[in-house]
N, C-alpha and C positions, 0 to 999 in steps of 0.2 A: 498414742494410739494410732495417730494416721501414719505415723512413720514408721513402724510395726506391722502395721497392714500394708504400708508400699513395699518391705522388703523382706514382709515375709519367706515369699517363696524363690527371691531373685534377688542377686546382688547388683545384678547391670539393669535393673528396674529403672524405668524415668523417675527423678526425684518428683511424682506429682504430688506427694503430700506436702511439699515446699509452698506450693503454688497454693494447694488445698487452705493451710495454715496462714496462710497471706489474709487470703479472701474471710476467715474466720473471725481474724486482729482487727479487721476494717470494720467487721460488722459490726464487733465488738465496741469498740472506741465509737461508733458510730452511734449508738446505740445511746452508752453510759453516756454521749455530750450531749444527747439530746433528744434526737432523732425518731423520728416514728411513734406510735401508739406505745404508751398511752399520754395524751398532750399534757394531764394535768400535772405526771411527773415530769414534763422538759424541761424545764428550765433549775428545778432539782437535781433532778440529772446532769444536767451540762454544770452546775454549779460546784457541785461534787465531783468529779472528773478534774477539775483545776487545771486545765490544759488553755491558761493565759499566755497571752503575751508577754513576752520578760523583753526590757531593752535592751538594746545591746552591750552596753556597759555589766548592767546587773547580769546578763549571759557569760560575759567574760571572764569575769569573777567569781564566779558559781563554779563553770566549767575548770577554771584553775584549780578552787579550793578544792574540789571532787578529786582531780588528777591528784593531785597530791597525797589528797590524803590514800586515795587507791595505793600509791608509791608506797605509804605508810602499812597498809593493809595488807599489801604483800611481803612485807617484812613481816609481821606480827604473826604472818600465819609461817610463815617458812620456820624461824626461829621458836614458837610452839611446837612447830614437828619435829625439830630437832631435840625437844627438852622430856616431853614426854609423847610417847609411843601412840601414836594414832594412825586407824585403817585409813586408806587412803579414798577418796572418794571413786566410786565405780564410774569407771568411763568404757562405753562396750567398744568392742573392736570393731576399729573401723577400716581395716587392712583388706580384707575383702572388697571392697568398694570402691569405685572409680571417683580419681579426684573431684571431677564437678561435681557428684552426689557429695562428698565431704565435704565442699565449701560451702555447697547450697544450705548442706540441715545445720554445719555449723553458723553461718550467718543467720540463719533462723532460730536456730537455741539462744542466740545471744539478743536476736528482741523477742522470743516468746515472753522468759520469764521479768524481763525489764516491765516490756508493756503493762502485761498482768501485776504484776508487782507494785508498781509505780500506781496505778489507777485505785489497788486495792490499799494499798500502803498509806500512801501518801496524798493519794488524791481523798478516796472514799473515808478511810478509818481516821487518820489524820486531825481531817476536818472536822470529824463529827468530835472526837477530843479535844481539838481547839476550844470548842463553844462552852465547855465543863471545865478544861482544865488551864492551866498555864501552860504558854506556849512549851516550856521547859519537859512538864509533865509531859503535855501529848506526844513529845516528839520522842521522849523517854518510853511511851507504852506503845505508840505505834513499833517503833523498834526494836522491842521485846513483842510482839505478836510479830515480826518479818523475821524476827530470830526462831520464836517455836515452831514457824511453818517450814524452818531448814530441820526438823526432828529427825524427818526421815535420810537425812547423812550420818544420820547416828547421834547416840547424847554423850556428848564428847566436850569437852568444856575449850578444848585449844579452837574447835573450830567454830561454837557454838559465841563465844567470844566475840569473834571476827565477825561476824552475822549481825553480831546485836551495833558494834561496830561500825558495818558499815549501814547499818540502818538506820544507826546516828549521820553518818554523813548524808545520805540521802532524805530523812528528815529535814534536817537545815537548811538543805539547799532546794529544797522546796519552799520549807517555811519562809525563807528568807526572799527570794524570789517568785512566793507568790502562786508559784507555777510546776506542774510535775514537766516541763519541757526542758527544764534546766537539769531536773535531776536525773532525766532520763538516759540523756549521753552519755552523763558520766554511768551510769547505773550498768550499759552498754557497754563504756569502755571495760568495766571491770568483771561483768564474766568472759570477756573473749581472754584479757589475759589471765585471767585464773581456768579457761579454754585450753589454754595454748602453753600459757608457757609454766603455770605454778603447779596445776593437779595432775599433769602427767609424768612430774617428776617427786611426786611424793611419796612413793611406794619407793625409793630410790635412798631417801635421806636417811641420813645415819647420824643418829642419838649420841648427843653430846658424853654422856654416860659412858655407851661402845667406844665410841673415836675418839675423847677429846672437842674440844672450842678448837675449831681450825680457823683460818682467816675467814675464810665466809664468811662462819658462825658470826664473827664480830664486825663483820660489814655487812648483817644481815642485822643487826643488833642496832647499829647505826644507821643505819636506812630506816626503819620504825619509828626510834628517836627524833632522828633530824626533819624526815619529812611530817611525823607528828606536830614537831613547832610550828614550820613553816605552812601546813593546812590551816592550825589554829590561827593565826596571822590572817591566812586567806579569808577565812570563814569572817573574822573580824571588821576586814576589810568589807567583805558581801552585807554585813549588818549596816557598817557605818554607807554605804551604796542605798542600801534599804531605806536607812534612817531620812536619808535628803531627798528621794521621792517623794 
């Protein structure tokens, strides 16, 4: 909405909805750890937010098994598009607009829905499933509620998938480390590359069906695979890190 109102009527508009949306994430996070009226829920508040300290070890770890599996995640969604026919995600045009306004809202798209996500996901709903369920479970329905809240890209199973997917990675690596600070980077890193380099080329891919399995195809096949193993390794490793704290 702020960024709709800044360029409504002007393309060479100052990005201040950039700035606007800064000051909004702060109040926010500022707010859910703790922060202000009303005192009796602070420390509920702050506790639920799970914006702990992670050491640096358990960061390192985290942060690898994330990238990883992100490697993994962009395979699974390329090669779903390639198998069966899927609209491609709306990105508006941003060709009118001067590059620092692009970099600013795109740097900002890429921690709007982390922040929000991560705090509702993982910190808030999370938590509260922990206390009912096995860790297994909650991280199982946390992810399946960070999956139905992507509806509106459509109900589409190749990418609906991927959602639930990576909502498992960002799970674990929270639950594992305690902390939504670990799973947030990686949470970062993978909308800029599905930003940048995966959803603007999906309207492009051409269906195994039409063309043929080309090379790609099966080095797109292998890259979901191989870096699947090597996440689940990582991941293993972040529990056995867990376990010796």
């Amino acid at each position: 909405m702020l960024l709709s109102a800044n360029l409504k009527n002007s393309t060479k508009a100052l990005p201040w909805s950039v700035a606007a949306m800064a000051i909004v994430l702060w109040l926010m996070w500022q707010y859910l750890g703790g922060r202000w009226w009303p005192r009796s829920t602070a420390e509920k508040r702050a506790l639920l937010l799970r914006a702990n300290r992670v050491a640096p070890r358990t960061f390192a770890v985290a942060l690898l098994a994330g990238l990883l599996a992100l490697v993994a995640l962009a395979g699974y969604w390329i090669v779903f598009f390639q198998l069966v026919k899927t609209p491609a995600n709306v990105l508006g045009d941003i060709s009118p607009y001067p590059m620092f306004t692009i970099v600013l809202v795109v740097l900002m798209s890429s921690l709007v829905s982390p922040i929000v996500e991560e705090i509702a996901f993982r910190g808030y709903c999370q938590q509260i499933l922990e206390r009912h369920f096995s860790p297994l479970v909650a991280i199982l329905l946390s992810s399946l509620f960070f999956m139905l809240a992507h509806l509106n890209h459509g109900l589409y199973w190749t990418k609906l998938t991927v959602y639930f997917l990576a909502g498992l990675t960002f799970g674990t690596i929270a639950f594992f480390a305690n902390s939504i600070l670990a799973s947030l980077p990686v949470h970062i890193a993978g909308d800029l590359t599905f930003f940048l380099l995966i959803w603007p080329r999906d309207s492009k891919r051409i269906l195994v069906s039409s063309g043929g399995a080309d090379a790609w195809f099966w080095i797109h096949v292998a890259q979901a695979v191989i870096f699947t193993v090597l996440a689940m390794l990582a991941f293993r490793r972040l529990a056995a890190v867990r376990a010796i704290r």
